[in-house]
N, C-alpha and C positions, 0 to 999 in steps of 0.2 A: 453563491455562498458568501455570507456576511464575513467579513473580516473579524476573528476574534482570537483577542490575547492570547487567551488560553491556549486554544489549537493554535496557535501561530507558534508560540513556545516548548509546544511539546511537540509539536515537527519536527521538531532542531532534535530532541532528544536521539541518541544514539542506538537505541531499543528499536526506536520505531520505524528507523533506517534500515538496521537490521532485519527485521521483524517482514518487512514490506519485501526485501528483497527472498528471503527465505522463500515467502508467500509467493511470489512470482516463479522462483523458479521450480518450487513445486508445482505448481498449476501446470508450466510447461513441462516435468517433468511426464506427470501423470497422463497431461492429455495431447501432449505435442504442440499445443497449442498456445501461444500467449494471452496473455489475459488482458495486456494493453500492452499498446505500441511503447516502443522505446520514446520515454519522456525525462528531462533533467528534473521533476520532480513526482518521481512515482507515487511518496507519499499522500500530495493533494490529489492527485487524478484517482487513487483510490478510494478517498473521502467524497470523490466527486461523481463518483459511478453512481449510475440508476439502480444499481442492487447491492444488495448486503457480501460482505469479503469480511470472513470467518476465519478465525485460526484457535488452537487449543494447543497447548503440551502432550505429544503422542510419547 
């Protein structure tokens, strides 16, 4: 993945910190299962999967 501003900036954002963590630990919640290894940057490793990582306001 090319380095770019944008995403590199809205990384940092505090939402999508949040956001990423929720997502993980729902995933393990529901299915026991992690959805990726323990990384200091969950963020990119999830931009960085081979599939699509969906969330919505339940």
């Amino acid at each position: 993945m090319q380095n770019n501003p944008f995403l590199t900036a809205y990384r940092q954002a505090d939402f999508l910190q949040r956001q990423t963590q929720l997502l993980l630990q729902s995933y393990q919640h529901w299915t026991g299962q992690r959805l990726i290894s323990d990384t200091d940057d969950a963020v990119q490793t999830l931009m960085q999967l081979p599939f699509a990582v969906a969330s919505h306001q339940a």
